[in-house]
C-alpha positions in Angstrom: 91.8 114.9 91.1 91.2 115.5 94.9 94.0 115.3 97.2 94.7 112.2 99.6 93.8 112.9 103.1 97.3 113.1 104.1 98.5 115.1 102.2 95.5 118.0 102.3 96.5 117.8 106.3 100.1 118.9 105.8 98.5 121.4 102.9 97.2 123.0 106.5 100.5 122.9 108.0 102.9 124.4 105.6 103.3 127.9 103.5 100.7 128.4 100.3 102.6 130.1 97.5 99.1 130.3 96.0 97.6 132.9 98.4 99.9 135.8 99.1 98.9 139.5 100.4 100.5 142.4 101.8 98.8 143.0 105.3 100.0 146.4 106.0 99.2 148.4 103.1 99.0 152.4 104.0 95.7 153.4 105.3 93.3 155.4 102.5 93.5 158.6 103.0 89.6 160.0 100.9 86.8 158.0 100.0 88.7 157.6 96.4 91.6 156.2 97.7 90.7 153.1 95.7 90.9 154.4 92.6 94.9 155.8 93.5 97.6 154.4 92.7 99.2 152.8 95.6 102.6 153.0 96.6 104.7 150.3 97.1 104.6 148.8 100.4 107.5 147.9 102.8 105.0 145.7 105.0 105.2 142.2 105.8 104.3 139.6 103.7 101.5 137.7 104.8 101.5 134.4 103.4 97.8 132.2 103.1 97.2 128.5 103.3 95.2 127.6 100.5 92.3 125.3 101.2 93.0 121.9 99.5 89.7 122.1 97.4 90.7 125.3 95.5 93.4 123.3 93.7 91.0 121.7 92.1 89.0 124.8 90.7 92.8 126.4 90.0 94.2 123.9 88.3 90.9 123.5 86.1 90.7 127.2 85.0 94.6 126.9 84.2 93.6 124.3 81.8 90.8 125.9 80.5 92.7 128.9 79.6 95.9 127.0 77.8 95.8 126.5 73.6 95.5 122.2 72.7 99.2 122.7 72.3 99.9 123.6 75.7 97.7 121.1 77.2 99.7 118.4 75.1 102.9 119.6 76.7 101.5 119.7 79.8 100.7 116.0 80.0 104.2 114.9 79.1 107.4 113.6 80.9 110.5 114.7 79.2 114.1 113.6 79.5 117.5 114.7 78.0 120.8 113.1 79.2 122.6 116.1 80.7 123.3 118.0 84.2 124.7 121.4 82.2 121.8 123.7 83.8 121.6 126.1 80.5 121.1 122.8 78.5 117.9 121.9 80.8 116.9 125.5 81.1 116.6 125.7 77.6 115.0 122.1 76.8 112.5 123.2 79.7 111.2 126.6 78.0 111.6 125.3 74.5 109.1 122.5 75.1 107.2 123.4 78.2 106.5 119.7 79.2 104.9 119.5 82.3 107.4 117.1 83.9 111.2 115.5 83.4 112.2 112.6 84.6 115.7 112.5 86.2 117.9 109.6 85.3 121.6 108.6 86.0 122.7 110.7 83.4 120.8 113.9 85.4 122.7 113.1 88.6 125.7 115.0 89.3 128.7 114.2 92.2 127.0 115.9 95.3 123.3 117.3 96.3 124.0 120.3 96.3 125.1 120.1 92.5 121.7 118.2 91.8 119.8 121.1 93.7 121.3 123.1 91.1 119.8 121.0 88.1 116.5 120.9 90.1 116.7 124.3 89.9 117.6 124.8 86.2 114.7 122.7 85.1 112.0 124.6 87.6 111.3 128.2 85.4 108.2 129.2 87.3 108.2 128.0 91.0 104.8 128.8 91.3 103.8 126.2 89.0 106.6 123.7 89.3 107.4 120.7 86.7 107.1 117.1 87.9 110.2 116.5 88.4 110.8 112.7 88.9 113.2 110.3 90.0 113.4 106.2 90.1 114.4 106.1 93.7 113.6 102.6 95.1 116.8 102.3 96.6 118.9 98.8 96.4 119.3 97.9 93.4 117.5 100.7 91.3 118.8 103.9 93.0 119.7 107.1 91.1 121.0 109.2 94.3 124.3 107.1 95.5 124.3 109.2 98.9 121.0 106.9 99.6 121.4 104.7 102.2 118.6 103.8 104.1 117.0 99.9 103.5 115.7 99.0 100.1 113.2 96.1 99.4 116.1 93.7 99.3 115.9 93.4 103.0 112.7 95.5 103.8 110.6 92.8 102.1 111.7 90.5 105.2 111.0 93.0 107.9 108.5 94.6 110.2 106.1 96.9 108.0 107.5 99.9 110.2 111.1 99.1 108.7 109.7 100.1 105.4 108.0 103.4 106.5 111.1 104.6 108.3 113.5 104.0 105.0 110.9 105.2 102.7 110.4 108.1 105.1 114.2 108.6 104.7 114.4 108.0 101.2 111.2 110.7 100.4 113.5 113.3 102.6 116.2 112.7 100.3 114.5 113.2 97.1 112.7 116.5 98.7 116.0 118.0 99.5 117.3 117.3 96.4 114.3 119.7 94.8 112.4 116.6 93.4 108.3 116.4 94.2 107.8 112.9 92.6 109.4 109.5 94.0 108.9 106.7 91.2 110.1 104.6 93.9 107.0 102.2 95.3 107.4 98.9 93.9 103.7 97.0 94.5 104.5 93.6 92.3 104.5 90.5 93.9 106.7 87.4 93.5 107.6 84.9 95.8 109.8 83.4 92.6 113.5 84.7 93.0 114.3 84.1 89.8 112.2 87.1 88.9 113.5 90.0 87.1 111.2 92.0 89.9 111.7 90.0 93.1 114.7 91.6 94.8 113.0 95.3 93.6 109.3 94.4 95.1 108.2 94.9 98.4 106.4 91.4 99.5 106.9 88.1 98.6 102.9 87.4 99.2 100.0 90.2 97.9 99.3 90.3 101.9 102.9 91.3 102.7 103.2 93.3 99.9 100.4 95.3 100.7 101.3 95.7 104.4 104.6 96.9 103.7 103.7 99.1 100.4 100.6 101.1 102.4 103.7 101.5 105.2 106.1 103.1 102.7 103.3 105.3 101.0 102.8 106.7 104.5 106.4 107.1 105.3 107.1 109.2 101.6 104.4 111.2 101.4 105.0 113.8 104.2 108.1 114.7 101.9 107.7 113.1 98.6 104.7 112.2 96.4 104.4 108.7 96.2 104.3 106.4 93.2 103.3 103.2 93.2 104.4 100.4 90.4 103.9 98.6 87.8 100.1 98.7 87.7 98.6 95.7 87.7 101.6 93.9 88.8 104.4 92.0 87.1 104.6 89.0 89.4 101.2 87.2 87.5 103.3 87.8 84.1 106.4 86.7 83.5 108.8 88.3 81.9 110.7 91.3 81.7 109.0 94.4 80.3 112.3 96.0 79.0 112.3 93.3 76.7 109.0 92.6 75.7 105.3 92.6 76.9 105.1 89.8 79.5 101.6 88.4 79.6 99.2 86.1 81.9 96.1 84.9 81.2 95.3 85.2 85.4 91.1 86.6 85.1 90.2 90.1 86.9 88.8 88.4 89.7 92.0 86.3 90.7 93.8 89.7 90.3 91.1 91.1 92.8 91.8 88.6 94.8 95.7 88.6 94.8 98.1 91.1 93.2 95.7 93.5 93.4 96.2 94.0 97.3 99.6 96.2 97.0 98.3 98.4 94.8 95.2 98.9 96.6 97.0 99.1 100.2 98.8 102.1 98.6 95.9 104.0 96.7 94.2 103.8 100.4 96.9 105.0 101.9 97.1 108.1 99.3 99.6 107.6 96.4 99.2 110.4 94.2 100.5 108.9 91.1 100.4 105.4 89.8 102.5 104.2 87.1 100.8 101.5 84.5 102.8 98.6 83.1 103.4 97.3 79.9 102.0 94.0 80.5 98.7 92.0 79.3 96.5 90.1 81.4 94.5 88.6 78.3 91.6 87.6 80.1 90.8 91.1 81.0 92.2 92.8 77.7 94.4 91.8 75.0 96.0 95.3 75.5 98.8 96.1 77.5 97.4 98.1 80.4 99.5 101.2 79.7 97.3 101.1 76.6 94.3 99.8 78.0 91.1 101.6 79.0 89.7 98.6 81.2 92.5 98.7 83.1 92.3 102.7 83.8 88.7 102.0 84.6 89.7 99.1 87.1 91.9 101.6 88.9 89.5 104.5 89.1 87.2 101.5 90.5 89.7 100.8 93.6 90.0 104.3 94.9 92.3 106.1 92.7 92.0 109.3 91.6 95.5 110.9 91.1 97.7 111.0 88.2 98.2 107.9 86.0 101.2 107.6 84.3 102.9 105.3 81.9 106.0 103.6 82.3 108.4 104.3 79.8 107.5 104.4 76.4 110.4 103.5 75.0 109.7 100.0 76.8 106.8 99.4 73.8 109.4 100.2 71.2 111.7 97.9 72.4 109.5 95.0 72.2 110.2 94.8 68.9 106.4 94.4 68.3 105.3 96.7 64.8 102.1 97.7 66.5 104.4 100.3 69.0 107.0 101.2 66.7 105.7 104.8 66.5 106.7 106.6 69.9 103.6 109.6 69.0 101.1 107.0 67.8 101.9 105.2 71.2 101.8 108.8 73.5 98.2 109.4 72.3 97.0 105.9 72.4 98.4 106.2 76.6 96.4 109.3 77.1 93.4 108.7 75.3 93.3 104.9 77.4 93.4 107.2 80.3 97.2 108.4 81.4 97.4 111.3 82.3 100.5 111.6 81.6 103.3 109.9 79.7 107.2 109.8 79.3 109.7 108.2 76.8 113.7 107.5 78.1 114.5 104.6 75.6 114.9 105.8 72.4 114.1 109.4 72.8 116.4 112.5 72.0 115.8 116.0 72.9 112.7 116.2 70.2 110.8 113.4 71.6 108.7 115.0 74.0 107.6 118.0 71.5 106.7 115.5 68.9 105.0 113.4 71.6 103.1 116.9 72.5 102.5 117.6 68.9 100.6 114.3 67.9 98.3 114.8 71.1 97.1 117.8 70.3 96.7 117.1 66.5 95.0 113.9 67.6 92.6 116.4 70.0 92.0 118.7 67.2 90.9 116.6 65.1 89.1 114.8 67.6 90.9 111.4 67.2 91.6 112.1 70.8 88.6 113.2 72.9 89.4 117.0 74.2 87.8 115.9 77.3 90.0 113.1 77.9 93.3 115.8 77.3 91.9 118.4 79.4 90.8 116.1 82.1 94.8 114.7 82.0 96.2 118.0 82.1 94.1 119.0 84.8 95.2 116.3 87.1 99.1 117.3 86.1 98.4 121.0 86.8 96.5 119.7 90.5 99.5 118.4 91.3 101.8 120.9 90.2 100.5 123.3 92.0 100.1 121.2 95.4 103.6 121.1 95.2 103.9 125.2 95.0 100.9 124.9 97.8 103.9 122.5 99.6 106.2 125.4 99.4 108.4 123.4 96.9 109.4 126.6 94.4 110.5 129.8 95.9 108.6 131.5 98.7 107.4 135.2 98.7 109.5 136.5 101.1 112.8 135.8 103.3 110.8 135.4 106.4 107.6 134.3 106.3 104.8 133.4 109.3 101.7 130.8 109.0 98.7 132.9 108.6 96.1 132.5 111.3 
């Protein structure tokens, strides 16, 4: 995947769980001291930072060791409405899906409670879930203790405004024990009667992008940013919880226009970009969640993080028979080029295993290309174990020092 500039700087400024060794182990005492068993050592703890690039070769030799079954539950989102921690344990280990995605329903009184669900749903701290939160403050906010300026206002402000709240808001959702923000909105609508216009940052693609590239940079010392809803609602009207809104605007007016958000944000390193359920006909007759163009056309601006669907449950509401089947729509995502995908609408506590179970039938059988799952899952499992890099999960020791 390769990690944005950004962020492999603060790799070189924080604790690595990756790397650990104990620097004072007892001296040998013979030339076979090597092959004796060594006694446990009351040294210090010397903690490594890991070099950005060796993510890369990690996270791929992860992958290359896990069963098709595991690298289908790897790639998906999961959800279940509760904040009892043995409920979330438990639907954690039972389908090891590589990420959950916490709604209202997740989000207890305080944060200190929600560190506790955090907690319940991380098992292995050195390889962390993606745990996920709509945070875009205003009017879509999950954490009520969030304050700072939303796009409401931010859209009418100095670009700064919106990297000081969204490096505010990022804080928030890091302390809370959450890596991933689902919380930059990159449409574009000058039309207030829009379903989107109070949630998106501009009113024009050149203030959008201004103030989207600002919030990016704000977020992502504390939070991995994610930008939304790939290509952009504000050419297709309509809202997407209700339907699949659609425009017949050609990829070069897109280029020119709507585009600018999203590409303001890849530059200035969003890990994750979230694709739409929309159709721009003129470039495909497929909603870009399902399209491979449109994958292609994001690769082709710059981006090479994690792609991610919007909810799936979104297709099945649209009442069209074509996404009435939530598996057949999981593996049509990831073989278009998601790398990962997540269901809320619709779904129960078995929705991400089946989800998991029809992508790796489909790679078995070769319906779904093995190189297109592994490639996914090894984009998920990069960014998994940034965040351990980040020191996200639990560090090795109570008191730790920087090597170097």
């Amino acid at each position: 995947m390769g990690i944005p500039m950004q962020r492999a700087t603060r790799l070189g400024t924080v604790f690595a769980a990756l790397v650990a060794m104990v620097s004072t182990l007892p001296a040998a005492a013979t030339s076979d001291a090597e092959d004796a068993p060594v006694a446990p050592s009351t040294g210090v703890v010397r903690v490594e930072q890991a070099a950005a690039d060796d993510l890369s070769t990690v996270a791929a030799d992860r992958v290359a060791a896990m069963t098709p079954a595991q690298k289908a539950a790897t790639v998906v989102m999961g959800h279940i409405p509760t904040t009892d921690p043995q409920q979330l344990r438990a639907y954690m280990a039972d389908s090891a899906v590589g990420g959950f995605i916490l709604m209202g329903s997740n989000i207890p009184g305080s944060e200190s409670a929600l560190r506790g669900v955090t907690a319940a749903l991380t098992l292995d701290p050195s390889l962390p879930p993606l745990l996920a939160v709509d945070q875009e403050g205003g009017d879509v906010s999950r954490l009520p203790w969030d304050d700072f300026p939303s796009s409401v206002t931010l859209k009418y402000e100095d670009p700064r405004a919106s990297e000081l709240a969204f490096a505010g808001r990022g804080a928030l959702v890091q302390r809370a024990g959450i890596g991933v923000n689902f919380g930059i909105v990159a449409d574009v609508t000058d039309d207030s009667g829009m379903f989107i216009y109070r949630r998106a940052l501009g009113t024009t693609p050149e203030s959008g992008a201004e103030r989207v590239g600002a919030a990016v940079l704000g977020e992502g010392a504390e939070a991995l940013s994610t930008l939304k809803h790939f290509p952009g609602h504000g050419a297709a009207p309509g809202d997407s919880h209700q339907g699949i809104p659609r425009t017949g605007m050609s990829e070069a007016d897109w280029r020119a226009g709507d585009a600018l958000p999203f590409q303001a944000g890849i530059d200035a390193g969003a890990p994750l970009l979230m694709f739409g359920h929309l159709e721009y006909t003129a470039v495909d007759t497929a909603p870009a969640s399902l399209s491979s163009r449109w994958h292609q056309i994001a690769r082709d601006l710059g981006f090479r993080g994690v792609a991610i669907t919007d909810d799936l449950g979104m297709l099945q509401a649209s009442g069209i028979s074509a996404y009435s089947d939530p598996v057949a729509n999981a593996v049509a995502a990831i073989a278009a080029g998601n790398d990962m995908v997540l269901a809320v609408v619709f779904s129960d506590a078995s929705t991400a295993t089946r989800m998991a179970d029809g992508i790796a039938a489909a790679a078995e059988s070769g319906s779904l290309s093995a190189e297109r799952l592994d490639e996914a899952a090894t984009r998920v499992v990069e960014l998994r174990l940034q965040l351990a890099a980040e020191g996200r999960g639990l560090m090795p020791c109570g008191e730790c020092a920087a090597a170097g």
